[in-house]
N, C-alpha and C positions, 0 to 999 in steps of 0.2 A: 489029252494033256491034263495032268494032275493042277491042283490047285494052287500047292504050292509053287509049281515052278512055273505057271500063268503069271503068278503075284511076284515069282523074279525077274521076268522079262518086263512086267508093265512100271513095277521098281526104277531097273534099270532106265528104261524108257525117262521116267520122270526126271531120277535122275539125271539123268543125261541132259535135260532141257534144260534144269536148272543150271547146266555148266555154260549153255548158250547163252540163257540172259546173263550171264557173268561177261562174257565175250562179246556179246554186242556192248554191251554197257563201257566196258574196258574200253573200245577201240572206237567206239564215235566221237569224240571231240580231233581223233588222229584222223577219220576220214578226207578224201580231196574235195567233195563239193558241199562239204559245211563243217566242216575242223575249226575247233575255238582254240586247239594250240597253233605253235608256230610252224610245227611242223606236222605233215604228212603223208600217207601212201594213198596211191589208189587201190589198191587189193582190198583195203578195208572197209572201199565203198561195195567191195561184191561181198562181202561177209555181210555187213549190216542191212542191205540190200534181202538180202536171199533169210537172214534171220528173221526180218521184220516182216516179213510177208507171210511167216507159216509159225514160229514158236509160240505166237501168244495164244491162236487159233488152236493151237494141238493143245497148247496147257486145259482148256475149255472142254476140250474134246475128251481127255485123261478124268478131267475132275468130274463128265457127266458119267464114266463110264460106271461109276458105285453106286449113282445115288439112287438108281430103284430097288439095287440088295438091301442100302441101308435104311429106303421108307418101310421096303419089304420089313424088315425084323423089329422097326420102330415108330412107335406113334406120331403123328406128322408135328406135334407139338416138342416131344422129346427129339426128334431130328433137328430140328429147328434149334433148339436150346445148345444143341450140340455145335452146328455150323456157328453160332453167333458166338460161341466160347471160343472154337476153334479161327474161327475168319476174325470176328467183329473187336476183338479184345487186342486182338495184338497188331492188327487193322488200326485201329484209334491210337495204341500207344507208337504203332512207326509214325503215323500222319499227324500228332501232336508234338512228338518227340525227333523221333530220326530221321526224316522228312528235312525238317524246317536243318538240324544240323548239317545234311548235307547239302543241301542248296546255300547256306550259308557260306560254302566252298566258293560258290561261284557269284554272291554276292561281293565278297571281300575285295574279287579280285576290280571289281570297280570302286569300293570304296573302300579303300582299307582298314580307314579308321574305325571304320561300323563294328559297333560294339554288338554282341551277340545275344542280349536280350531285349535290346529295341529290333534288331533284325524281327526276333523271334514275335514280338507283340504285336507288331506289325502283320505280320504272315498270318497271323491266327487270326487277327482283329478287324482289317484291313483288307490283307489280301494283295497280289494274287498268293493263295492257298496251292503250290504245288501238289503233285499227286505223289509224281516219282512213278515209281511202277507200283505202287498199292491200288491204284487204281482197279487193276486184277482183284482184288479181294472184295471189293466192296459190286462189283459186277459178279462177281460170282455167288456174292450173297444173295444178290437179287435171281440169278439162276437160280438158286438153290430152292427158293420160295415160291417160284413159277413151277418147278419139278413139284414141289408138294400141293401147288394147288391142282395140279392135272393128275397124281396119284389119286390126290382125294375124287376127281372127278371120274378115272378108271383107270385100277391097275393095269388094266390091258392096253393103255391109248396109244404104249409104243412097240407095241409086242410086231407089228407088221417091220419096222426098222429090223428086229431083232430078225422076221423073217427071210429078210432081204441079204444082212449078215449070214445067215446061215448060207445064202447062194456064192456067197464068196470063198466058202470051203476049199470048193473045186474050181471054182471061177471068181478072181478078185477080182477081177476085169467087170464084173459086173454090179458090184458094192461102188469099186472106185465111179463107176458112172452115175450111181443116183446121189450117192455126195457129191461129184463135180454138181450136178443138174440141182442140187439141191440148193448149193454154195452159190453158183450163179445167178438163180430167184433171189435167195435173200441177199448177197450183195449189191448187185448192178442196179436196182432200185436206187438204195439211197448214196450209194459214191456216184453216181449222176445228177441226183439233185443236189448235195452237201459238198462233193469235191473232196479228192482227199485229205487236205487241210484242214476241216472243219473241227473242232473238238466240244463234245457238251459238257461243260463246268460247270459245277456246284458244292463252294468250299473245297475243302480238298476232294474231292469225286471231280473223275474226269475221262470221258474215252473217247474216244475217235470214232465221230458219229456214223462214219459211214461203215463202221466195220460192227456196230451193234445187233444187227441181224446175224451177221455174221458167226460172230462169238454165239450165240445164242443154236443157230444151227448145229456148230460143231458140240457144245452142248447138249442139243439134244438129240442127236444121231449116236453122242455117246452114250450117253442112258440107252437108247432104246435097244446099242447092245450090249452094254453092260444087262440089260433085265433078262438079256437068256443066255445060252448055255454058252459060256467061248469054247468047249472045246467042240462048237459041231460050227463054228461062225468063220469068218472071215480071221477074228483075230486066234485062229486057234495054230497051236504048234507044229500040227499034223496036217493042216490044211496045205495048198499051194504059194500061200503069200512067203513065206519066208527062205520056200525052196526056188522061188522068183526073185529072191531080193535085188541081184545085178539089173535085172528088165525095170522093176519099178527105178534104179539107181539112176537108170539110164533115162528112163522118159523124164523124172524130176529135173537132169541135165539138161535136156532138150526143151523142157518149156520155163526154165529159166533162161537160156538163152535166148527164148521168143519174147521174155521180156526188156536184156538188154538190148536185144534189135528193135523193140518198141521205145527203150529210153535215147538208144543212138537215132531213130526216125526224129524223137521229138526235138534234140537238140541240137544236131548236124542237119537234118534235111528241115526240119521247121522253123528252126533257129528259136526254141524256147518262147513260143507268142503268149502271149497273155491270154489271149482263147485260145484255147484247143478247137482245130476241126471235130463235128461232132463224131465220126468215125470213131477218132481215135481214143476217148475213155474206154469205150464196151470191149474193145479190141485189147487194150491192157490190162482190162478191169479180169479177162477171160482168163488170157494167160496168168497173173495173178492167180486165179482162181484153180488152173487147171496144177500150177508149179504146189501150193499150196498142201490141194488134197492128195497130191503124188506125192512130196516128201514125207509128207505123213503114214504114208504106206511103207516108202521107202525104209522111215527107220524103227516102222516097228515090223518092220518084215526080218532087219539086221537085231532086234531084240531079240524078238522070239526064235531067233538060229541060233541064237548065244548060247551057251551051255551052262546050264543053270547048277550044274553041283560044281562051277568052278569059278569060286572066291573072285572079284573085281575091284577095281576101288570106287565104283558106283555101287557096289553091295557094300562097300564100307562106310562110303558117303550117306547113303539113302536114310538112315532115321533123319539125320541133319540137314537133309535136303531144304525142306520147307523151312526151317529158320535161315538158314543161308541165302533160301530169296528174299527173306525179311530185312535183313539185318545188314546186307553187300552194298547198298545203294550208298549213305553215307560215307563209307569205307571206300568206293571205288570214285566219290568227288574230289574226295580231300587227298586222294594218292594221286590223283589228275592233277589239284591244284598243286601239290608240294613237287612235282615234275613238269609244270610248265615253264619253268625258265632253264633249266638244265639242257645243254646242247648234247641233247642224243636224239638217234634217228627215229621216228615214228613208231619202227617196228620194234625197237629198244623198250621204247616207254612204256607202249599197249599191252606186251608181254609181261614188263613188269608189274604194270596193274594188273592186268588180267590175274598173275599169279599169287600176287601178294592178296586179292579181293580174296578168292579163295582160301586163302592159309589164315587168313585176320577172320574173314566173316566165319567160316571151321569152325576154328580155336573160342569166338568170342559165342557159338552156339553152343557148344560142347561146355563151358562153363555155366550158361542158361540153363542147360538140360538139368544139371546136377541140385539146381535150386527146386526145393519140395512141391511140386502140384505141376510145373512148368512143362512134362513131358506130354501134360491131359492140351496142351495147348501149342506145343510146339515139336 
């Protein structure tokens, strides 16, 4: 597989996620077992269900897969200089700035009167300091710094990942097993002690403490095959993963259903207790783990089948990608608030946000791009 057309499929890919956290984000206040409007579906509980358990995890996963090319070609302090222009600058200005405006959507709706720079004094001064979803940037800063202190300690420290990749050429089956086994170790530690509710705050920084291992796994399973070659690895074009993609489609099907039969156990046959039997976290925590590293197979298996000399609107999206997950969060409260009272059906509203997030946050990136310096950052 040529390079360039590795770098369409992985494009694509990213793309792609980004249209996901648009669609979770759109459609969770319409969900049935925590909706803040008045109305809506259960469908939206399997979407935001099945999103939340694997996109943030793949995003982690995408962003380790460069970073040992780009320590490769660059001093561990200029790489640095790099990620904190790229991540940390535009990181501070959504979490000081467009943060506080979209939460400010959902403040109103309790107090109306609340004028919009005591909101904001408050949030910065006070506190509670929402994240939103920036929270991804500032963890992935700290990925990015853990990668360079293990560079500096040996280029080679992931080169066995990249090995094990390589066995996935001919056999995914056998990549996809040291990521489950991997994912497992570092999850099921701490969502048994912390519980999935727990979250670690600090100012606006904020992640959900049982999923930090986590993120960090699929981070660094990416690097280790990003540092060799994709076209002899698991994620290569030529390999078996992509001429499998219905098999992996199918098993991602199948262990997300083992998760709704773990949520229908806890709430029809356990009736929701306050303690869980101790059985039952390791048992969901798995499935979780197992639906997880299989959709991730799954859609980059539908990636790399794509046909890369033929134009998408994820290759027209993709310079913009990255400002569109910047800049959508504000865009998609404030189209939530101005449709809460409006009597239309759930599936009405969601689509409309969902659609309008994408066409405003687009249009409002694509005018940022054109401002002088703005492309070295966004």
């Amino acid at each position: 597989m040529s390079r360039d057309s590795r770098n369409v499929a992985l494009d694509r890919v990213r793309t792609f996620l980004t249209l996901v956290v648009l669609l979770h984000h759109s459609v969770i206040p319409y969900t049935h077992f925590g909706h803040t409007d008045s109305t809506s579906w259960l469908g939206f509980d399997v979407i935001v269900l099945a999103t939340d358990s694997f996109f943030m995890a793949m995003f982690f996963f995408l962003s380790g897969l460069f970073v040992w090319r780009g320590l490769e070609r660059k001093s561990p302090s200029s790489f640095l200089r790099e990620r904190l222009l790229r991540l940390a600058l535009p990181g501070a200005v959504a979490a000081i700035f467009l943060i506080p405006i979209g939460y400010y959507a959902l403040a109103v709706r309790q107090t109306p009167d609340l004028q919009f720079l005591s909101f904001w004094w408050k949030t910065v001064t006070v506190g509670p300091w929402p994240s939103g979803p920036i929270w991804f940037i500032w963890l992935l800063l700290v990925f990015d710094t853990i990668a360079t202190v293990l560079y500096r300690l040996s280029p080679a420290l992931l080169a066995p990942i990249g090995q094990i990749s390589r066995l996935g050429f001919e056999a995914p089956a056998r990549f996809w097993l040291f990521f489950v086994v991997s994912s497992e170790v570092a999850y099921l530690p701490l969502i048994l002690f912390f519980g999935g509710s727990h979250w670690l705050t600090f100012g606006p920084f904020a992640v959900q403490t049982s999923r930090i291992l986590l993120y960090l796994c699929y981070f660094l399973i990416g690097a280790g095959v990003g540092a060799s070659d994709f076209s002899t690895g698991t994620l290569s074009r030529d390999g078996r993963l992509p001429k499998n993609r219905w098999s992996w489609a199918s098993a991602s099907l199948i262990f997300y259903a083992a998760m709704w039969v773990m949520i229908f156990i806890k709430r029809q046959v356990l009736n929701n207790p306050a303690s869980l039997p101790l059985w039952y976290p390791p048992i969901y925590a798995t499935c979780f783990v197992l639906f997880s590293v299989s959709i991730l197979f799954a859609i980059f298996a539908f990636g790399l089948n794509s046909k890369s000399d033929r134009r998408t609107v994820l290759d027209i999206m993709q310079a913009d990608a990255y400002g569109i997950f910047l800049v959508h969060y504000p865009i998609t409260l404030w189209l939530q608030y101005f449709l809460l009272d409006q009597p239309l059906p759930a599936i009405v509203k969601a689509m409309t946000v969902f659609i309008l997030t994408i066409l405003l946050s687009w249009g409002v990136i694509v005018r940022l791009r054109k401002i002088p310096g703005a492309n070295r950052v966004l």
